[in-house]
N, CA, C and O atoms as CSV, one atom per row, in Angstrom:
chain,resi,resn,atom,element,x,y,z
A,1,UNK,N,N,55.844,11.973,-57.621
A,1,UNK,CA,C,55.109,13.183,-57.339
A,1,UNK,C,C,55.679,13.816,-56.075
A,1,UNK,O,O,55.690,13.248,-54.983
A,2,UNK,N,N,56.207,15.180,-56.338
A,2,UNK,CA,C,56.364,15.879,-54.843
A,2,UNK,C,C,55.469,16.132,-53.837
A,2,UNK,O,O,54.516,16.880,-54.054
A,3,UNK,N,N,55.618,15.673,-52.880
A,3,UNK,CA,C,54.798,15.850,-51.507
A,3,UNK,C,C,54.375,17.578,-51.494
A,3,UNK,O,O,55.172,18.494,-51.698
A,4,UNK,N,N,53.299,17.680,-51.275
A,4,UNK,CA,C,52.971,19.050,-50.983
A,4,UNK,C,C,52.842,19.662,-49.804
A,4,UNK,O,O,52.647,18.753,-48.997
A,5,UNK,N,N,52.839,20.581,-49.302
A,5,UNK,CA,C,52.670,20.938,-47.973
A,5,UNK,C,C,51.917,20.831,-47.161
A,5,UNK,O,O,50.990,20.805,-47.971
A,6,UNK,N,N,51.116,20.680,-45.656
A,6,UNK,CA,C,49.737,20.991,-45.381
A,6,UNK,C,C,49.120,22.720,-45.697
A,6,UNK,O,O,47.980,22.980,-46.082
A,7,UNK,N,N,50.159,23.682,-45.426
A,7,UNK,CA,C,49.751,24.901,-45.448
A,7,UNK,C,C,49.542,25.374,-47.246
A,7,UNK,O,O,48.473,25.913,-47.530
A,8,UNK,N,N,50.305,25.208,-48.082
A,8,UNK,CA,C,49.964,25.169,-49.599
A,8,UNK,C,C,48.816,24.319,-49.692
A,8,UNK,O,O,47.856,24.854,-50.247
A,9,UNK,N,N,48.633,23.023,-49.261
A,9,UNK,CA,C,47.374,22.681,-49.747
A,9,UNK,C,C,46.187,23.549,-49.194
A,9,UNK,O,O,45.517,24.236,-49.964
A,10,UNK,N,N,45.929,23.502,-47.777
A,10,UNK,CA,C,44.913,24.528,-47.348
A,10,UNK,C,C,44.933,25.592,-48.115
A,10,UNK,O,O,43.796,26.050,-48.222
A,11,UNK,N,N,45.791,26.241,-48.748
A,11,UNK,CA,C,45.865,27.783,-49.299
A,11,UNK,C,C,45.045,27.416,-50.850
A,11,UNK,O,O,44.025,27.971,-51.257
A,12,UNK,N,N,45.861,26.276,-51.575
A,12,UNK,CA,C,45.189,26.023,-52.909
A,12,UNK,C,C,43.262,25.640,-52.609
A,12,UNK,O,O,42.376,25.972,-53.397
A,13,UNK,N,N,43.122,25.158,-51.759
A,13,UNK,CA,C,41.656,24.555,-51.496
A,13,UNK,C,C,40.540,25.443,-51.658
A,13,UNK,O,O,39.467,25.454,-52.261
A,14,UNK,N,N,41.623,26.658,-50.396
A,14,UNK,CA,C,40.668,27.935,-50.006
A,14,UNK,C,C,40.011,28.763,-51.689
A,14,UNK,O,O,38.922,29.085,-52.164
A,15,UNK,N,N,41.672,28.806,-52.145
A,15,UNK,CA,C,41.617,29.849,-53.037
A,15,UNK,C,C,40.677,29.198,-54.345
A,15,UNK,O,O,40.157,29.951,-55.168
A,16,UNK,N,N,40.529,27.625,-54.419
A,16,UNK,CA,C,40.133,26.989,-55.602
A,16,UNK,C,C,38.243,27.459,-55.353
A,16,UNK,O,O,37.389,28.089,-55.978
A,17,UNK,N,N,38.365,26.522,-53.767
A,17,UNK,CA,C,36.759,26.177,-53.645
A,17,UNK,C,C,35.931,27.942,-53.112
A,17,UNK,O,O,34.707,28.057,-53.057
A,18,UNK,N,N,36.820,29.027,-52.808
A,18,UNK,CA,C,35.892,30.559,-52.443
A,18,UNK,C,C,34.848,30.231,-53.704
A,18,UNK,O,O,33.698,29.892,-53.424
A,19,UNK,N,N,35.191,30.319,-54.845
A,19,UNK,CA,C,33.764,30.310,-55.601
A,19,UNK,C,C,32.353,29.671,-56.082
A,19,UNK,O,O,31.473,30.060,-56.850
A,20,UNK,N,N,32.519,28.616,-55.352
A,20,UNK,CA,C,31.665,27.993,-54.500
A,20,UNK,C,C,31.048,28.384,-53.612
A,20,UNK,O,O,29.853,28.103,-53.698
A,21,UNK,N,N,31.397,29.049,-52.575
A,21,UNK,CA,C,30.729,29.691,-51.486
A,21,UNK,C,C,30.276,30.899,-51.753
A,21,UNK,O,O,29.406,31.390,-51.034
A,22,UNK,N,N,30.744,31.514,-52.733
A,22,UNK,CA,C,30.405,32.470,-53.455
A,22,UNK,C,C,29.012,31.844,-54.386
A,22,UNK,O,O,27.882,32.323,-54.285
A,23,UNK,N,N,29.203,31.236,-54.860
A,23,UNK,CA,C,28.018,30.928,-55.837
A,23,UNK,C,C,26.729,30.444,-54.690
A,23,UNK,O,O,25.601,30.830,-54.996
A,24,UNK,N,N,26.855,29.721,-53.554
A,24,UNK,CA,C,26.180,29.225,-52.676
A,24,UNK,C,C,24.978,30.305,-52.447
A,24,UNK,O,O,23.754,30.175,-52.460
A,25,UNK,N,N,25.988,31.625,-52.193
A,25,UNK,CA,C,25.580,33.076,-51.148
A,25,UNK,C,C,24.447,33.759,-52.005
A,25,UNK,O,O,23.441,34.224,-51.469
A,26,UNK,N,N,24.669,33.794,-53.391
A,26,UNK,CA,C,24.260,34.224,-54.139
A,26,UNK,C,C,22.852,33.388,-54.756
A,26,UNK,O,O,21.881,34.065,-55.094
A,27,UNK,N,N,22.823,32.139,-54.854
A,27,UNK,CA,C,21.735,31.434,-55.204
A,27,UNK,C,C,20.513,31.084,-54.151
A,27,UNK,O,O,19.337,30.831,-54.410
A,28,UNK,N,N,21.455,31.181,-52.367
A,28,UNK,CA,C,20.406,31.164,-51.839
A,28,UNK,C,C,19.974,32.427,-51.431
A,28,UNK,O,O,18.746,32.508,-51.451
A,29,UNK,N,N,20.619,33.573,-51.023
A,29,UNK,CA,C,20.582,34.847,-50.388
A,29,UNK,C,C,21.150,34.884,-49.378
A,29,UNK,O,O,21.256,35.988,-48.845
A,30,UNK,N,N,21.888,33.402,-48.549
A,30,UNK,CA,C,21.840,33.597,-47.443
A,30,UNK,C,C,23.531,34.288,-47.234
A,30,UNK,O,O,24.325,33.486,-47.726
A,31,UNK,N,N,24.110,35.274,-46.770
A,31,UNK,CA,C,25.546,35.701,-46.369
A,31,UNK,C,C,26.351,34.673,-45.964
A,31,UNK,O,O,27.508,34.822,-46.357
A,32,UNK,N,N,26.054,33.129,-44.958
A,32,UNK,CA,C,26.637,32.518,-44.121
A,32,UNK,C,C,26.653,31.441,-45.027
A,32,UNK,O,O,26.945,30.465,-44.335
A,33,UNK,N,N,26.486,31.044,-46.302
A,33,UNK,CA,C,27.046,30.568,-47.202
A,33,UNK,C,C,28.080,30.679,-48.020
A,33,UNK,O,O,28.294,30.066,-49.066
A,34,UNK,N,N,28.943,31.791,-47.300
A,34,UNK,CA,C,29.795,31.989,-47.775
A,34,UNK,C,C,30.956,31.417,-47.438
A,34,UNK,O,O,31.972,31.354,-48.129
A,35,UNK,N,N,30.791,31.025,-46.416
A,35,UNK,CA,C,31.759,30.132,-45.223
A,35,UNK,C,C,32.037,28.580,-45.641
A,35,UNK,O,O,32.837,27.759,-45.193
A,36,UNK,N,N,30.932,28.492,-46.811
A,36,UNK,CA,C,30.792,27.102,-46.794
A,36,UNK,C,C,31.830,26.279,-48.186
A,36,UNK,O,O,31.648,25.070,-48.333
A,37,UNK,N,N,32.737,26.907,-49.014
A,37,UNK,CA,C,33.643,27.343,-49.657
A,37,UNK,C,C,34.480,27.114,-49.305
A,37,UNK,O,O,34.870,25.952,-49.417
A,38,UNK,N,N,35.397,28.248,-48.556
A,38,UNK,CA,C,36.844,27.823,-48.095
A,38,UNK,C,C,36.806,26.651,-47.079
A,38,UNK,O,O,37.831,25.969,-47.066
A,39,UNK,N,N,35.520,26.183,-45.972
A,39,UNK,CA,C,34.943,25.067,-44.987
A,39,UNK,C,C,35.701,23.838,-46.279
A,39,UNK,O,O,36.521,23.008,-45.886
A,40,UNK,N,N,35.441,23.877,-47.209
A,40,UNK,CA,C,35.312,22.636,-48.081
A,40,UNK,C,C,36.816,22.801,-48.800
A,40,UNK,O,O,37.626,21.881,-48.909
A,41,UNK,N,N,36.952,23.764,-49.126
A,41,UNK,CA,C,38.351,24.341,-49.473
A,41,UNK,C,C,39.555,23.132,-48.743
A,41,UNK,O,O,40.022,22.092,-49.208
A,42,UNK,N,N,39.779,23.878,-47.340
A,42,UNK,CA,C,40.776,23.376,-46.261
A,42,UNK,C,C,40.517,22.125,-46.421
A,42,UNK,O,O,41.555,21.485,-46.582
A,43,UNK,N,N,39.233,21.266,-46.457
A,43,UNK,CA,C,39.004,19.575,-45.996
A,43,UNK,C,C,39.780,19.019,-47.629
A,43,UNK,O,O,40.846,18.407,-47.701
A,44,UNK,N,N,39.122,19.330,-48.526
A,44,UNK,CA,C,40.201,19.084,-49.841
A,44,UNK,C,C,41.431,19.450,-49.863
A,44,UNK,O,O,42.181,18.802,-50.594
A,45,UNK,N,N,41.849,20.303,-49.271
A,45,UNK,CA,C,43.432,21.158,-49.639
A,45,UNK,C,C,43.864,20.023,-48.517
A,45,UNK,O,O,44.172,18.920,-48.967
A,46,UNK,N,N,43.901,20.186,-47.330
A,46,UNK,CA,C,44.500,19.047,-46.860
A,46,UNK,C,C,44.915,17.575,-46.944
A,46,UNK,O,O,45.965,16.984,-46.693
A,47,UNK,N,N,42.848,16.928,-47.704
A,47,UNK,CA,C,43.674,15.533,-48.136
A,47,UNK,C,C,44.608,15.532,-49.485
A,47,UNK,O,O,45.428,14.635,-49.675
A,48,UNK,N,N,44.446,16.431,-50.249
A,48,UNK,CA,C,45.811,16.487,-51.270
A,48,UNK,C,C,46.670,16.715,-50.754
A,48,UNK,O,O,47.457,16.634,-51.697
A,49,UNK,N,N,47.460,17.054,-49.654
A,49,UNK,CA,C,48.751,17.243,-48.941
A,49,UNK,C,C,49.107,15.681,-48.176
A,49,UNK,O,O,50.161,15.102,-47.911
A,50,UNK,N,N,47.701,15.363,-47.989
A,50,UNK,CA,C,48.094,14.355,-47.331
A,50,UNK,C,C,48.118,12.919,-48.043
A,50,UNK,O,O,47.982,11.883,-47.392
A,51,UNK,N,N,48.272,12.936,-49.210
A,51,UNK,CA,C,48.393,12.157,-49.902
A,51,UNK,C,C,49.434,11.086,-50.047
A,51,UNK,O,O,50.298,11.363,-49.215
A,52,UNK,N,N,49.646,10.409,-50.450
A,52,UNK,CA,C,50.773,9.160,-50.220
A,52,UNK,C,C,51.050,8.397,-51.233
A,52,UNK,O,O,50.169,8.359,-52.092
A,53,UNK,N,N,52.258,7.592,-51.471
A,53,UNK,CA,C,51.947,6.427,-52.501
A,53,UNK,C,C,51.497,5.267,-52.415
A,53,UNK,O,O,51.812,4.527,-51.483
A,54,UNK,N,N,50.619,4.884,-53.449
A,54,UNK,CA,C,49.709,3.968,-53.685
A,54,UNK,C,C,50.298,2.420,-54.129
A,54,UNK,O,O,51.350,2.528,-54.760
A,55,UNK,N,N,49.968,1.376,-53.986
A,55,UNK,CA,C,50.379,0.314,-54.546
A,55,UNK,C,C,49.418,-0.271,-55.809
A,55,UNK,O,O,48.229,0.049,-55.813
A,56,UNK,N,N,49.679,-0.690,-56.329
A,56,UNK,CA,C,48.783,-1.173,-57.372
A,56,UNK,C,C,47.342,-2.094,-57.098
A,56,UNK,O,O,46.426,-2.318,-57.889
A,57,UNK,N,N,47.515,-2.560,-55.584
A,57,UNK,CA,C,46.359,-2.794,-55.320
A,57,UNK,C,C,45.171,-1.930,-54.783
A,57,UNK,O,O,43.947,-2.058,-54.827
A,58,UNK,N,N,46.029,-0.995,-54.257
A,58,UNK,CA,C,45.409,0.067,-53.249
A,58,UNK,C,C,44.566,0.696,-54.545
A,58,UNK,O,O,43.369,0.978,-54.582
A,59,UNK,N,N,45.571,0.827,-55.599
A,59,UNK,CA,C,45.088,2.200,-56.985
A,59,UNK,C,C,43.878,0.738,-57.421
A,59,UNK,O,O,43.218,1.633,-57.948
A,60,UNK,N,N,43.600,0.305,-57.505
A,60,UNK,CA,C,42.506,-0.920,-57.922
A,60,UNK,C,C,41.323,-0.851,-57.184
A,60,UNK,O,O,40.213,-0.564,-57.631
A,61,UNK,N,N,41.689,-1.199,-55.733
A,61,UNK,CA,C,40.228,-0.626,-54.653
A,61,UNK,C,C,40.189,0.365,-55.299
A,61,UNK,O,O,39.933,0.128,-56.480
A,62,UNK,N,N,40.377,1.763,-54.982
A,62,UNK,CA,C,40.384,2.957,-55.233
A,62,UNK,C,C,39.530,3.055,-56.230
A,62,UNK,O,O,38.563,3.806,-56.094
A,63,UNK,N,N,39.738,2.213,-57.605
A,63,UNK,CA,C,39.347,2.606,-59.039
A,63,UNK,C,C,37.388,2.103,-58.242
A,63,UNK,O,O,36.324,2.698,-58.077
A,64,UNK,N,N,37.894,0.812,-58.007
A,64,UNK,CA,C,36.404,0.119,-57.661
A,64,UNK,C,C,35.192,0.989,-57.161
A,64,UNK,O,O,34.000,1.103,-57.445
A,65,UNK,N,N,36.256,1.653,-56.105
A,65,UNK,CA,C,35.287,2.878,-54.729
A,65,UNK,C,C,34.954,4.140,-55.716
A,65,UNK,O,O,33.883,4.707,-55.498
A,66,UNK,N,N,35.691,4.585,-56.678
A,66,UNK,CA,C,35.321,5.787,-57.311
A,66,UNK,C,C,34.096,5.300,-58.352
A,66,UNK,O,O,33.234,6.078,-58.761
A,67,UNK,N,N,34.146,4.270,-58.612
A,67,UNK,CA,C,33.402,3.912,-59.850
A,67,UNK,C,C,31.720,3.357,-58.851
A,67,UNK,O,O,30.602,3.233,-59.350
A,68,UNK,N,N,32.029,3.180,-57.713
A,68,UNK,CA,C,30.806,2.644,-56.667
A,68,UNK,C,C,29.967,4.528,-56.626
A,68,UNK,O,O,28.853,4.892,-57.003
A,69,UNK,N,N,31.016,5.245,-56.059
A,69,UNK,CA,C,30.868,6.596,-55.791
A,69,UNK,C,C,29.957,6.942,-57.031
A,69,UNK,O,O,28.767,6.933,-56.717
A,70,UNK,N,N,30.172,7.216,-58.231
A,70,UNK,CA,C,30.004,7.914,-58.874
A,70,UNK,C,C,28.273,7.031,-59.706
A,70,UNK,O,O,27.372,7.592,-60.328
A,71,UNK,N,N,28.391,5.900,-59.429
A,71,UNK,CA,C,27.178,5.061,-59.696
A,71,UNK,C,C,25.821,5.734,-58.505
A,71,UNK,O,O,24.656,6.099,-58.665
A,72,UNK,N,N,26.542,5.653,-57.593
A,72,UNK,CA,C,25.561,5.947,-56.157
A,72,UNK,C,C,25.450,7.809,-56.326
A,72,UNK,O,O,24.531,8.386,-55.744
A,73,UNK,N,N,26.321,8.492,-57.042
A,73,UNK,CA,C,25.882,9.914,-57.426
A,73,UNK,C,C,24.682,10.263,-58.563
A,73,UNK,O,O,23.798,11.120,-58.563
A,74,UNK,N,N,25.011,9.319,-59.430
A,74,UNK,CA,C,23.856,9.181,-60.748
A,74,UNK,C,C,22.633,8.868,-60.332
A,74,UNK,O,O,21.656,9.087,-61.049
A,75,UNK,N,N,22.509,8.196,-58.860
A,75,UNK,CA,C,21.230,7.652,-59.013
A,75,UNK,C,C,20.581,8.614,-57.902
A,75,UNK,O,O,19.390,8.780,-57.636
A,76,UNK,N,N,21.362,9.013,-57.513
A,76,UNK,CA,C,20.816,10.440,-56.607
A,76,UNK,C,C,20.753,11.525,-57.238
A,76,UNK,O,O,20.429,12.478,-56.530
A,77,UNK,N,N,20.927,11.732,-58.230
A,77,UNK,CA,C,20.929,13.023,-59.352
A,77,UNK,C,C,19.598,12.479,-59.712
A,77,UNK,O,O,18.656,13.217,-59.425
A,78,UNK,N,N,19.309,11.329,-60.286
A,78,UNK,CA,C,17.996,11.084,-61.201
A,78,UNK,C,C,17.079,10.900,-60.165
A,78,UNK,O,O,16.051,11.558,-60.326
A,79,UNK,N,N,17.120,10.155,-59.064
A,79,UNK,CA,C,15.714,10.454,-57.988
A,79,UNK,C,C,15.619,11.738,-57.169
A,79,UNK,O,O,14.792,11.936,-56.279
A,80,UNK,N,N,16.308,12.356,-57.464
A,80,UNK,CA,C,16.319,14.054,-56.778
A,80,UNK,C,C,15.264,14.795,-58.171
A,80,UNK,O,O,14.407,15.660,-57.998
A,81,UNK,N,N,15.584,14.256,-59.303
A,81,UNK,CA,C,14.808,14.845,-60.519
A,81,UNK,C,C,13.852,14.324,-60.646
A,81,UNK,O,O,12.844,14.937,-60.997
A,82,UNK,N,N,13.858,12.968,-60.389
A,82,UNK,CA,C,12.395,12.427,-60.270
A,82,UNK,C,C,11.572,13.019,-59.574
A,82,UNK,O,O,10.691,13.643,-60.167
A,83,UNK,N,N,11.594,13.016,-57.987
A,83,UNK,CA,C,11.164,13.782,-56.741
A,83,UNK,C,C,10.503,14.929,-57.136
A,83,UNK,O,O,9.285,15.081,-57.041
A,84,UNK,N,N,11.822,16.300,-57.881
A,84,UNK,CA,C,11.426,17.408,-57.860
A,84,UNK,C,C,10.873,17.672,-59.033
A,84,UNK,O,O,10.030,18.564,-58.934
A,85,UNK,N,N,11.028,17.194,-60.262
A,85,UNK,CA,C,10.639,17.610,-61.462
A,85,UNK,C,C,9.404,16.818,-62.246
A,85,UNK,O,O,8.701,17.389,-63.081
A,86,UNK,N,N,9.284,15.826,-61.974
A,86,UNK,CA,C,8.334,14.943,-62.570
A,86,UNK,C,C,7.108,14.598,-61.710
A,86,UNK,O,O,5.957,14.903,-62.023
A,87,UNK,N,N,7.541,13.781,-60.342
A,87,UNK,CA,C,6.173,14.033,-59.933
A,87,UNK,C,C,4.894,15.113,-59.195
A,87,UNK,O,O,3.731,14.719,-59.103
């Protein structure tokens, strides 16, 4: 994989995550949600620049931590619905 730049990544981040901050501005009313988009943009665009190669153990943690991540997202999705919708 070719190394990417820091300044291309910031640029892809900005340009990916604006509609996000866009959607933010709009759902709450507030204008200064708009900031909060390209804010998230740059922090992603950068760690994809800053990316590196992996060893086969590293890509293994990794798998472990995404699969921890995404367990610990489900269960905050369903007690956020619990919370707000049911009781």
């Amino acid at each position: 994989m070719k190394k990417m730049s820091k300044e291309k990544g910031m640029a892809l981040g900005i340009a990916i995550f604006m509609p996000f901050g866009i959607a933010m501005w709009l759902i709450t009313g507030n204008p200064g949600m708009l900031g909060v988009g390209p804010a998230v943009g740059v922090a992603v665009g950068m760690a994809f620049a800053e990316q590196k190669e992996t060893t086969a153990e590293e890509k293994r943690k990794l798998k472990i931590l995404t699969m921890a991540g995404m367990f610990a997202l489900v269960i905050g999705v369903i007690a956020f619905a619990l919370i707000f919708f049911v009781l």
